[in-house]
C-alpha positions, -999 to +999 in steps of 0.1 A: -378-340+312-357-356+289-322-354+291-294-354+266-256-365+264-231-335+249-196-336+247-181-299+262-144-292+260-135-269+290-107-247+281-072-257+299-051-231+319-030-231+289-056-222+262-048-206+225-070-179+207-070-181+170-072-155+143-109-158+142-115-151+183-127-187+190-105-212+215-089-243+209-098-265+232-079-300+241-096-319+271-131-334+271-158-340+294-190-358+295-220-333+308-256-338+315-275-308+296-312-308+300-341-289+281-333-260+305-296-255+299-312-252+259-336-223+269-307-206+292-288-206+262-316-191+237-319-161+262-283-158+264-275-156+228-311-138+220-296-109+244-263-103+223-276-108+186-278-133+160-260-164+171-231-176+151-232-212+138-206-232+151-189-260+131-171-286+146-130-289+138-118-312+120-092-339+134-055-331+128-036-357+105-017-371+134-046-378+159-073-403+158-095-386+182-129-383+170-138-341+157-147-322+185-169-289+188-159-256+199-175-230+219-171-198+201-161-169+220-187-138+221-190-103+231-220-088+245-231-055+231-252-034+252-286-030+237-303-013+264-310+023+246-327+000+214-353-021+245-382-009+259-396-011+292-420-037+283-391-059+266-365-057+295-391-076+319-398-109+319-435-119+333-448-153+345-477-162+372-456-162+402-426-137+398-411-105+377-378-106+362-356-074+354-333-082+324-316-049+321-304-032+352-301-045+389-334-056+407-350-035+434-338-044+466-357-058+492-351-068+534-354-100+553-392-094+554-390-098+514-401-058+509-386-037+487-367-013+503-358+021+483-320+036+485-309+063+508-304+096+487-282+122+493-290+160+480-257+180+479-261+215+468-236+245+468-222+275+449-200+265+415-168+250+426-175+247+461-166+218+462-196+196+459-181+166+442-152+165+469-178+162+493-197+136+478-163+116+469-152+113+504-187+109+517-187+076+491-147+065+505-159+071+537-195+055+538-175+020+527-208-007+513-213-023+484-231+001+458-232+039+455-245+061+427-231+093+421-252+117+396-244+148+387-268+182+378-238+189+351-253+160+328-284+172+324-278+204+308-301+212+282-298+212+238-287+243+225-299+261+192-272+276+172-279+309+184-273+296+219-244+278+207-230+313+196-239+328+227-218+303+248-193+308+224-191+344+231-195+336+273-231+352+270-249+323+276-259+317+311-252+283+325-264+292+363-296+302+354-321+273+362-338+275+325-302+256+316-311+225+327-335+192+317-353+188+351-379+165+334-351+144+321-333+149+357-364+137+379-371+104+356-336+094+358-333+097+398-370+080+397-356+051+382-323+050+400-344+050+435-363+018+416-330+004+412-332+001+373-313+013+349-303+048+335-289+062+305-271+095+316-259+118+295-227+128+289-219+167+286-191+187+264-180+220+288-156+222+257-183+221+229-212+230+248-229+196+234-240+163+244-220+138+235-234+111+207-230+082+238-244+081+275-237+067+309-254+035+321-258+038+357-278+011+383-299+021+410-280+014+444-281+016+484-272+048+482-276+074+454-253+107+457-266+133+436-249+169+433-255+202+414-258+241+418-298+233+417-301+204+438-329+219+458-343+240+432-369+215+417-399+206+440-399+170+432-361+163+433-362+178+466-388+157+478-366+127+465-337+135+487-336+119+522-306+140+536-299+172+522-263+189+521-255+226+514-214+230+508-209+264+517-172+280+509-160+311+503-166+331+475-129+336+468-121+304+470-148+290+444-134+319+421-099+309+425-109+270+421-134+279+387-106+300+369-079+270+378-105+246+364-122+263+333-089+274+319-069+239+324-098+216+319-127+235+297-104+258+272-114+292+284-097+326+283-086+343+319-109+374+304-141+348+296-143+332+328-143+365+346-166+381+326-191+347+329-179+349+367-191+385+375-222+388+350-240+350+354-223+334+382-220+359+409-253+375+409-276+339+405-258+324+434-270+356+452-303+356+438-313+315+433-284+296+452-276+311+485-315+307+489-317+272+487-297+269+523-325+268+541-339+235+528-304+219+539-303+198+570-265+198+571-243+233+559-211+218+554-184+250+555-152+246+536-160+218+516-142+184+516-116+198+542-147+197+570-139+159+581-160+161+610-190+170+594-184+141+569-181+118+593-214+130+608-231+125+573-215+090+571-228+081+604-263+091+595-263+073+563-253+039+578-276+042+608-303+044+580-290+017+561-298-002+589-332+007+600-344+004+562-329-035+562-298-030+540-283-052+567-299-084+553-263-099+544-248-090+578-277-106+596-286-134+575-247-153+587-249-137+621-282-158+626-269-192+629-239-186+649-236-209+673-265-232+663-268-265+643-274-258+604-311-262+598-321-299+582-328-283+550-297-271+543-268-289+524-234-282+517-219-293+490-185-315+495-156-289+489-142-313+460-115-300+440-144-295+411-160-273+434-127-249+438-121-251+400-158-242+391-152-212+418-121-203+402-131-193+372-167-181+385-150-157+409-121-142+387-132-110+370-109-119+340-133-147+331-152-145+300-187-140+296-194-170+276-167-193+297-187-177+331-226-189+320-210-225+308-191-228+346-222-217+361-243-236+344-224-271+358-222-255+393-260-250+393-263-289+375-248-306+408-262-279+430-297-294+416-284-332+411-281-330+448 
């Protein structure tokens, strides 16, 4: 493979933006840029848009240094409601490659291993989301997904518009919700790829014009007042929690939050309260308790009964391989490196390259050209 020489500027810690967003760059460095290095860069600009021609900038009057090019600063749009299925992999003869969303995980055996999910169910402001936030603090790994029922209300007509308007419209009644739309998204979350969740108005009563990209993860949290309803999302869920508090206290909490958070009148959320909310707990909620394997009283106050769930979830974790990292440097301890392993001499071009790979305030564009010299000596040696 034939190989080219490029002249690359790397910006200084000291670096100047200009009007136009580029960066004026001052030192210079030779780099060895093959054919591949060209094709990581087509898929890299291909993936935010038309690329932008660069022109090189002309020497100042009082410098005899020879023009040099500049890498143009870029901003990558998300694209991923425009791409299809088809056009966010990437096929050959020996592996699949996800370009949008995180890959499926897999163990040490190399099988893919789905995420543990969590079901929480429970009355309107029981306290569901407490739960499930200090199941997440508690639980302490990597990734966690938390979807909510309350995105996947359904479109309204105007006459259903001017029924919520007037607090006739019933929100608790299952009818209210997208379950096709629910059980595709939490599908693909447990194939770790990528969702667009929508994003709900209490206010308007109306989806909002933009959505929620979520990943799948090790563990997906999903909570609503129908979380054992459906058939199918039941199935999905691994452990399922029923938060069970008193009916005084969910009152108490859905007044203090409709009227602060959502606009409502003292006289509309009792009337919803007593006409819709009361009587299809009673009749489709309260039922659903008996598919639970945990009934969590008093909500996110019950510690011990977190602590049980968080215990559960990581002794799963572990049977189903999520471990991999853990075991994968506990392997070698105490043993001689294997002959086919190489470490790279910790030169300070290593820790500069790992500087500006590691910090989060790194630019996208400044992160792939670091990268790509990291993974240049990586294969030079």
């Amino acid at each position: 493979m034939a190989a080219r020489m490029q002249h690359f500027d790397p910006p200084s810690s000291a670096s100047s933006e200009s009007d136009d967003g580029e960066v004026c760059l001052d030192e210079k460095e030779m780099f060895l840029v093959d054919e591949l290095c060209d094709d990581a860069e087509h898929y890299r600009r291909s993936d935010m848009g038309t690329p932008t021609p660069q022109s090189p900038r002309p020497p100042s009057t009082g410098s005899q240094r020879s023009p040099k090019s500049r890498r143009q600063r870029t901003t990558s749009l998300s694209q991923s409601s425009k791409k299809t299925s088809a056009e966010s992999i990437l096929r050959s003869k020996t592996r699949t490659i996800y370009t949008a969303g995180r890959p499926p995980w897999y163990n040490s055996a190399g099988q893919q291993v789905e995420p543990f999910v969590i079901g929480i169910c429970g009355g309107s402001a029981s306290g569901k989301t407490t739960v499930a936030t200090k199941i997440i603090e508690s639980l302490d790994v990597p990734w966690v997904t938390l979807l909510s029922m309350d995105s996947f209300y359904k479109v309204l007509n105007e006459k259903q518009h001017e029924m919520a308007a007037r607090n006739e419209y019933n929100f608790d009644h299952p009818d209210a919700f997208d379950f096709e739309l629910l059980k595709t998204t939490l599908q693909r979350l447990k194939e770790g790829r990528m969702v667009e969740v929508p994003i709900y108005n209490f206010v308007t009563h109306r989806r909002e014009n933009r959505t929620k990209t979520m990943y799948g993860a090790n563990v997906i949290i999903f909570e609503g007042i129908f979380t054992f309803y459906n058939v199918d999302v039941l199935k999905m869920c691994d452990m399922k929690v029923f938060v069970d508090t008193d009916a005084d206290v969910r009152l108490a909490r859905r007044l203090r939050r409709d009227i602060s958070q959502r606009g409502r009148d003292l006289e509309g959320v009792l009337k919803q309260y007593s006409t819709m909310v009361q009587p299809a707990f009673y009749y489709y909620i309260a039922p659903l308790m008996i598919h639970a394997d945990i009934i969590v009283p008093r909500g996110g106050e019950n510690e011990v009964a977190i602590e049980l769930i968080v215990q559960h979830v990581h002794t799963q974790l572990q049977l189903r391989g999520f471990k991999l990292r853990e075991k994968l440097a506990h392997s070698y301890i105490g043993q001689p490196l294997p002959s086919s392993l190489y470490l790279l001499p910790d030169t300070p071009q290593i820790k500069g390259l790992h500087t500006f790979i590691r910090n989060k305030e790194t630019y996208r564009d400044e992160f792939i050209f670091y990268s790509k010299r990291l993974i240049r000596l990586v294969i030079e040696t």
